[in-house]
C-alpha positions in Angstrom: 15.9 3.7 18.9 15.2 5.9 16.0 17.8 8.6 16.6 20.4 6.3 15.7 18.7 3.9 13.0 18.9 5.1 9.1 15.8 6.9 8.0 13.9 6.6 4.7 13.0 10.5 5.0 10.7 12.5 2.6 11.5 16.0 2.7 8.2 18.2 2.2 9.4 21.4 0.4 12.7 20.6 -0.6 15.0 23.4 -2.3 18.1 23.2 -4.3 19.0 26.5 -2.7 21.7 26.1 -0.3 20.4 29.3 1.4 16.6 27.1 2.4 16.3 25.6 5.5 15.0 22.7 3.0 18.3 22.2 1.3 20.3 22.2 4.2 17.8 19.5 5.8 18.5 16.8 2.8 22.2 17.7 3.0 22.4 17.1 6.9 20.2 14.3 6.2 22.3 12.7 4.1 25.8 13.5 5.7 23.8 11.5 9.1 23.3 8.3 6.9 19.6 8.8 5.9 17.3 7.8 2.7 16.1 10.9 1.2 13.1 11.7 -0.6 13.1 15.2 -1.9 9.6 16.3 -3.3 9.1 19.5 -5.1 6.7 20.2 -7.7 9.0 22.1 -10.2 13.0 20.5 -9.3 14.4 18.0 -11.3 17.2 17.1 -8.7 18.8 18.5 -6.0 22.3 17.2 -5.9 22.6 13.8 -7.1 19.1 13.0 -5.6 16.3 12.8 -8.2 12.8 14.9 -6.4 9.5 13.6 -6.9 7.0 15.5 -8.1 4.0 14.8 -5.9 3.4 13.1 -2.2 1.8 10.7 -3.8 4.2 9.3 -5.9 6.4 8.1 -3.1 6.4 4.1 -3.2 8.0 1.9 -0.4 7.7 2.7 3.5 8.7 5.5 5.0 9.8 6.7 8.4 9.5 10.4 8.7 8.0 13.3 6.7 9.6 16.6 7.6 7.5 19.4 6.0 9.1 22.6 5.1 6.0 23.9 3.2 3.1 26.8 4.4 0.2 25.2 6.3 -1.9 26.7 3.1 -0.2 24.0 0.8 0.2 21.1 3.4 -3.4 21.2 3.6 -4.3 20.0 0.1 -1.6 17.4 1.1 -3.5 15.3 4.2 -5.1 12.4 2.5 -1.8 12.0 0.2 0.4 11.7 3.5 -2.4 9.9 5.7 -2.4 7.4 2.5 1.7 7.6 2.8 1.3 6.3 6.5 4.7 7.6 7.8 5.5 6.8 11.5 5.9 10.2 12.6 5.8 13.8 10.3 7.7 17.1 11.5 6.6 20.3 11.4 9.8 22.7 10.9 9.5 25.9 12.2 6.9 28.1 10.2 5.0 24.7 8.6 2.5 24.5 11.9 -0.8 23.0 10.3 -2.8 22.5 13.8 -5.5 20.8 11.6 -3.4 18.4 9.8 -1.5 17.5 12.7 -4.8 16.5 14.6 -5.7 14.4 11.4 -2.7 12.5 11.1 -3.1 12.3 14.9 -6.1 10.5 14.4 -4.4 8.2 12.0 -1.9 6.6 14.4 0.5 9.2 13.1 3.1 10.9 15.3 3.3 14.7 14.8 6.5 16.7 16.2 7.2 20.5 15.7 10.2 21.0 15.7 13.4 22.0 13.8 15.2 19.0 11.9 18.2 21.1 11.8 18.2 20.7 15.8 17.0 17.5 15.8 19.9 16.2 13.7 22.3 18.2 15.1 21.5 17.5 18.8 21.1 13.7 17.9 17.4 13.5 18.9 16.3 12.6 14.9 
């Protein structure tokens, strides 16, 4: 059952401000036992975690992609996280990209929207 299992997560979009759904996301990740993957173009770190540039430099397998970033910028993202082959990707609140869901549909992909917030805090992650 995935709620319970530990996660290798990539959080899409991640801040290091507290106030961002994004930040508080890695930092619920993290208190629920999860791998996280924080990639941001322009952060260096966020906490003790090191963030990765680009999509498309995460290595290794991973389990679930939350995405905290606007359809607009998601979209240049679809054959980097097709390419990334995670089992399932989220769409928080606000990141709804009805075209990239349907292509990483296509790809065996599982797409949720949802709030990871909820998720975690409910137990359904």
């Amino acid at each position: 059952d995935m709620s319970t299992a530990q996660q290798r997560v990539v959080v899409l979009g991640a801040s290091d401000n507290p106030e961002r759904y994004s930040n508080m996301a890695v930092n619920r990740l993290l208190e629920n036992g999860h791998s996280v993957v924080p990639v941001h173009p322009k952060l260096e770190r966020i906490g003790e975690l090191t963030v990765t540039p680009d999509l498309g430099d995460v290595a290794g397998p991973v389990d679930t992609v939350t995405v905290y970033v606007s359809p607009g910028v998601s979209s240049t993202m679809t054959d980097r996280l097709i390419a990334l082959a995670p089992v399932r990707v989220i769409f928080n609140p606000g990141a709804e990209n009805p075209e990239l869901e349907a292509a990483l549909a296509a790809h065996g992909i599982e797409t949720l929207r949802a709030c990871t917030l909820v998720l975690l805090s409910t137990g359904q992650f």
